[in-house]
C-alpha positions as CSV (number, residue, x, y, z in Angstrom):
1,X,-17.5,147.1,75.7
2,X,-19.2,144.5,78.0
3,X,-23.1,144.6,78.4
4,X,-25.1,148.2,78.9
5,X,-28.8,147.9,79.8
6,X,-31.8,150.3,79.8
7,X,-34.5,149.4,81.3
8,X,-37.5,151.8,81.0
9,X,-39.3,153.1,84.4
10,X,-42.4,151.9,83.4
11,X,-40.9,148.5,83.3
12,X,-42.5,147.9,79.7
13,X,-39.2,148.0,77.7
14,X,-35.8,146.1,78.6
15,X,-32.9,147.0,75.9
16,X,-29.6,145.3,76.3
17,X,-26.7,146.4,73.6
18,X,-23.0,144.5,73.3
19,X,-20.2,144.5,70.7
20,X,-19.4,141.2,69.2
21,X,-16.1,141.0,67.7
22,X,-17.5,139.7,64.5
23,X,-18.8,140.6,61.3
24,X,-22.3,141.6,61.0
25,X,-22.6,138.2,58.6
26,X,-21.6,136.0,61.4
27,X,-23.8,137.7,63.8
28,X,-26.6,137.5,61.5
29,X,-26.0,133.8,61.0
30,X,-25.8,133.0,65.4
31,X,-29.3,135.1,65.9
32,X,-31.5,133.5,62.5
33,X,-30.0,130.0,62.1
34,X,-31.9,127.7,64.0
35,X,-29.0,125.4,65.2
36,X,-27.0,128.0,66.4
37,X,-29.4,130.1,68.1
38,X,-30.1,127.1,69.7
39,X,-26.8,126.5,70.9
40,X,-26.1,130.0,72.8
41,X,-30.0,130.4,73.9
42,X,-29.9,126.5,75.1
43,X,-33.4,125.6,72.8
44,X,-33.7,122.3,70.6
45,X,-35.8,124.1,67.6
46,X,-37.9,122.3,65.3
47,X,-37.7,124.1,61.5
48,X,-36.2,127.0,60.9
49,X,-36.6,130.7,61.4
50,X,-38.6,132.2,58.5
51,X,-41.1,135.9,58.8
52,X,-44.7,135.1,59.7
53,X,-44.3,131.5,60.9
54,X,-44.4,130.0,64.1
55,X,-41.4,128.3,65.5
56,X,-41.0,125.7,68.4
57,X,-38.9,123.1,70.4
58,X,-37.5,122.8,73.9
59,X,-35.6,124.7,76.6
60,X,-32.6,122.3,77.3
61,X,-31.3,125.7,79.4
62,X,-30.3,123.8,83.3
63,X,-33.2,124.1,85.5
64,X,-35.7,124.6,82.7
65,X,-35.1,121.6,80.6
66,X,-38.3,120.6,78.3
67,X,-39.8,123.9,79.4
68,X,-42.0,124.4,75.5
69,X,-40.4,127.2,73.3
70,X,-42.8,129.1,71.0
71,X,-42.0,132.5,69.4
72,X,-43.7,133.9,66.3
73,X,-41.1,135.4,63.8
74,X,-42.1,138.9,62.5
75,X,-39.5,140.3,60.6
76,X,-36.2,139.5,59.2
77,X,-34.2,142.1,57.5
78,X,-30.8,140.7,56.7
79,X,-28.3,141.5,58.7
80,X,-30.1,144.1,60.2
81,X,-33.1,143.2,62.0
82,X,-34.7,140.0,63.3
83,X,-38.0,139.8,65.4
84,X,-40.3,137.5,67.4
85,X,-43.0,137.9,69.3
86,X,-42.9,134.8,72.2
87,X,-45.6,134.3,74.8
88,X,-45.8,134.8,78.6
89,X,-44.7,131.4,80.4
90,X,-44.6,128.8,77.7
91,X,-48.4,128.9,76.8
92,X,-48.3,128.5,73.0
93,X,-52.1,129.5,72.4
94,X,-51.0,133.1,73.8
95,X,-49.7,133.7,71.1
96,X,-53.0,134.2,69.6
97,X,-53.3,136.6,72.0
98,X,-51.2,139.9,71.2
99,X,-51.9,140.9,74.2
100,X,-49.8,138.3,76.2
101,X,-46.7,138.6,74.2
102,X,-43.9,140.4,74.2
103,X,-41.6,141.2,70.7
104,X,-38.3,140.8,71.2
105,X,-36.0,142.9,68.7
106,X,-32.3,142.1,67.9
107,X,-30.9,144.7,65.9
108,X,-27.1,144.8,64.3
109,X,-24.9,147.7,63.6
110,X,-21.2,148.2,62.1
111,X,-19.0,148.7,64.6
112,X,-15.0,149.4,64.0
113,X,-14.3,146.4,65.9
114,X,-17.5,143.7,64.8
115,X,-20.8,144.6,65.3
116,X,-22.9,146.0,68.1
117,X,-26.4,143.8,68.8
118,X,-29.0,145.4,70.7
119,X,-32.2,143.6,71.8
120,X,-35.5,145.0,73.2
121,X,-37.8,143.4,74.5
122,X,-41.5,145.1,75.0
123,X,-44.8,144.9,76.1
124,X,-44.7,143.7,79.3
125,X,-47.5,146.6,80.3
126,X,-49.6,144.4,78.4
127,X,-48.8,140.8,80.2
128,X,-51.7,140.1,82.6
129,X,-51.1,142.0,85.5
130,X,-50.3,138.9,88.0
131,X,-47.4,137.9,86.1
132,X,-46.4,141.3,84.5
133,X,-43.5,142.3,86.9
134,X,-42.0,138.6,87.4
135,X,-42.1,138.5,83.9
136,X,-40.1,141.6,83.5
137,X,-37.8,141.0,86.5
138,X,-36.7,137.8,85.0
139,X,-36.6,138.6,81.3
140,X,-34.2,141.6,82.2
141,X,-31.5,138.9,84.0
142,X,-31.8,136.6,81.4
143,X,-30.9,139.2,78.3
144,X,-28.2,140.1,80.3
145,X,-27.2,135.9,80.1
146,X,-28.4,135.5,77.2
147,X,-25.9,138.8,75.3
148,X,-22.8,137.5,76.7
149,X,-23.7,133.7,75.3
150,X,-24.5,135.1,72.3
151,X,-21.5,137.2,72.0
152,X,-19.1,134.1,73.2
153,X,-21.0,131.8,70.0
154,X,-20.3,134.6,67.5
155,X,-16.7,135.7,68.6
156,X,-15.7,131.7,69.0
């Protein structure tokens, strides 16, 4: 199973799903430990990942190198669900702003061979209009990067 993507009409919702050939465990571990995330998303992370805090660092991804990182963690169910909300652009005082976010959603489900991780990503209908489709257009590509790396971490 390589990568399927939906992506809704109203360009407000982009959900990408892919079966790692791991356990759910080591899954878990790639998307909520801070090291590792940061080695298949390509961010240096300061602290760790931990519901209701803010975490940060830099982008070391090529061509974006010391672009900030900022993404709020919402919720992490182990295993099962982890959440963030991150702001338009790199702008860490949007997060304040709910309306300038989107939440990004990785969910994980037992598969017979590893586990299949969807992420969606919404709330691009309520990014500042200016910036709204970019935002959406290059979000969309870079889940569709960003599954494969993440499946490559897990499965190596």
């Amino acid at each position: 199973m390589g990568t399927t993507a939906n992506i809704d009409t109203a360009r407000d919702r982009i959900e990408r799903s892919i079966l790692i050939r791991a356990p759910r465990s080591r899954v878990w571990r790639a998307l909520t430990s801070a090291k590792e995330f940061g080695a298949w998303f390509r961010v240096e992370l300061q602290g760790d990942f931990t519901a209701g805090e803010r975490i940060s660092g830099k982008v070391t991804y090529p061509g974006h190198e010391g672009t900030p990182f900022v993404a709020q963690v919402e919720r992490m169910e182990p295993e099962r669900l982890f959440s963030f909300r991150w702001p338009m652009g790199s702008d860490p005082e949007a997060l304040e702003l709910r309306n300038h976010t989107t939440l990004v959603e990785f969910q994980l489900e037992d598969a017979p061979q590893g586990t299949v991780l969807t992420v969606v990503e919404s709330g691009f209908e309520g990014l500042p209009a200016p910036r709204r489709l970019e935002a959406f257009r290059e979000n969309s590509e870079g889940w569709a990067i960003q599954m494969e790396n993440v499946r490559r971490h897990a499965e190596g």
